[in-house]
TIZA-471356 format. One record per residue (C-alpha): residue in one letter; chain; z, y, x. Coordinates in steps of 0.05 Angstrom, whole numbers, always signed. Each point is the difference from the previous one (the first is absolute). Layout:
BEGIN
  rest  kette       z       y       x
     a      A       Z       Y       X
...
END
This chain:
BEGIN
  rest  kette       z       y       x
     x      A    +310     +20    +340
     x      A     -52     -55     +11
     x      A     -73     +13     -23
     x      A      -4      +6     -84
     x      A     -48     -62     -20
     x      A     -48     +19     -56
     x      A     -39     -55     -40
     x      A     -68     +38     -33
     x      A     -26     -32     -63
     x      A     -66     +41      -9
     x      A     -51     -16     -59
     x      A     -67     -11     +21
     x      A     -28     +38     -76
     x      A     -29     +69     +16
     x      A      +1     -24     +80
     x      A     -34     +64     +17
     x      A     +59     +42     -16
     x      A     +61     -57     +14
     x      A     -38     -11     +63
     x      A     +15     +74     +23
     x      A     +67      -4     -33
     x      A     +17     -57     +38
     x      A     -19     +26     +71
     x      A     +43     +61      -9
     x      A     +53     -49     -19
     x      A      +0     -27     +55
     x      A     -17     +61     +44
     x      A     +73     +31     -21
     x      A     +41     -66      +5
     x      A     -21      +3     +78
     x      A     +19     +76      +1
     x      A     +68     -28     -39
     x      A      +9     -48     +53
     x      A     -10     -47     -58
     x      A     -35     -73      +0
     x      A     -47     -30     -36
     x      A      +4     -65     +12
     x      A     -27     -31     -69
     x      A     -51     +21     -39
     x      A     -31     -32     -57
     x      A     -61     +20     -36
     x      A      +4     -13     -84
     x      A     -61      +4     -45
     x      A     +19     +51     -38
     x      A     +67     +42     -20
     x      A     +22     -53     -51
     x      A      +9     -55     +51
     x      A     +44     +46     +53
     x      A     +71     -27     -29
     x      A     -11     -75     +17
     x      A     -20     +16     +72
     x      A     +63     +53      +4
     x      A     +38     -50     -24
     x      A     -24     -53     +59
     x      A     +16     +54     +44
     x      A     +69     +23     -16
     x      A     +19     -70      +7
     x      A     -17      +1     +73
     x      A     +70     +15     +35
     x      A     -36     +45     +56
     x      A     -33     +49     -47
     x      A     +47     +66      -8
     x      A     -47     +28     -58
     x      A     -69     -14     -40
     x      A     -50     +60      -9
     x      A     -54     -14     -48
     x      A     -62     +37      -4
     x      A     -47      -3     -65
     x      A     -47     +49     -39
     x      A      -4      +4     -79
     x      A     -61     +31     -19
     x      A     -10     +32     -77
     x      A     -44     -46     -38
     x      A     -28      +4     -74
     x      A     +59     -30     -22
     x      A     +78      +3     +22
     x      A      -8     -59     +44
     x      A     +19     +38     +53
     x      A     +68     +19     -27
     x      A     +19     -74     -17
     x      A     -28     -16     +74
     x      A     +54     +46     +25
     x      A     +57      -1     -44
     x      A      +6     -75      +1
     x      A      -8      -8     +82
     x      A     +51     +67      +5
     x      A     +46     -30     -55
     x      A      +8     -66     +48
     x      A      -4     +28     +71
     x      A     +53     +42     -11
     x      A     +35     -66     -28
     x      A      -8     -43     +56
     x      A     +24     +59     +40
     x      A     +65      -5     -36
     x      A      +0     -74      -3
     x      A      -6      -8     +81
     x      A     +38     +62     +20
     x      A     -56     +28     +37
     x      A     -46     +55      -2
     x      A     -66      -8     -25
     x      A     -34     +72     -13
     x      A     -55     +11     -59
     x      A     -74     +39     +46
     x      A     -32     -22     -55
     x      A     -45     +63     -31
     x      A     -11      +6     -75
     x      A      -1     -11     -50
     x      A     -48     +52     -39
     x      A     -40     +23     +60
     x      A     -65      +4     +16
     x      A     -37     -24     +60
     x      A      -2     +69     +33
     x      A     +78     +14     -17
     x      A      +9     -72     +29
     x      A     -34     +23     +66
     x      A     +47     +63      +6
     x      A     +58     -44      -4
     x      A      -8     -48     +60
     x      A     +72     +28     +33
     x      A     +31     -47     -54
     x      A      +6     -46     +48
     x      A     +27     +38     +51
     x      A     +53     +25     -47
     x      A     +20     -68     -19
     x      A     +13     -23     +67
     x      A     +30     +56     +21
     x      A     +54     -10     -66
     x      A      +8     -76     +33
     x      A     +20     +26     +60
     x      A     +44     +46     -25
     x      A     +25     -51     -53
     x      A     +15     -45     +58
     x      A     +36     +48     +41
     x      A     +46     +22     -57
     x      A     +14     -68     -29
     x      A     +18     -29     +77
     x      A     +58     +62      +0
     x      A     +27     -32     -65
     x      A     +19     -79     +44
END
């Protein structure tokens, strides 16, 4: 099997933890023998599905991982943040029969509980690759 080609879309909000997330991203698509060969940065989680969708529209890209943070606020914010971009990821998903896998932390965390859950996106490219894999036995 050819090399599995990953789009990122990675939201620049809370940078200091998606920045970390994002590196071990792509850290274990190179151990996958994954690559990475779009990424796109969003300004915040809200905005990831339009750039997913841009992506799975590209005929070379196997699978989209997107990488976000949702940090608790005074108000539930946070949950509409994430329901609403997890709601229509996992549509477009379905709507371009490809992968596109949800390392997006939160909601309901803290900063600190966002910091001990960096591997998100690691985890999420390791389900695209594995998504990939499985679907490509189903042709």
């Amino acid at each position: 099997m050819d090399r599995i080609r990953l789009g990122f879309v990675v939201s620049e909000f809370n940078r200091e933890i998606t920045y970390m997330m994002e590196k071990l991203a792509e850290e274990h698509a190179e151990f996958l023998n994954a690559e990475v060969i779009y990424k796109i940065l969003v300004p915040g989680t809200f905005d990831i599905p339009l750039a997913v969708k841009r992506l799975l529209e590209k005929e070379e890209i196997d699978a989209v991982v997107t990488i976000g943070c949702v940090i608790e606020g005074e108000t539930e914010h946070d949950e509409i943040v994430l329901h609403n971009a997890a709601r229509k990821i996992a549509d477009l998903s379905l709507q371009y029969n490809k992968p596109v896998t949800l390392g997006v932390s939160g909601p309901g965390m803290t900063r600190l509980q966002a910091e001990e859950r960096v591997e998100y996106g690691k985890r999420a490219v390791e389900a695209a690759v594995k998504m990939v894999i499985r679907l490509k036995k189903l042709e």
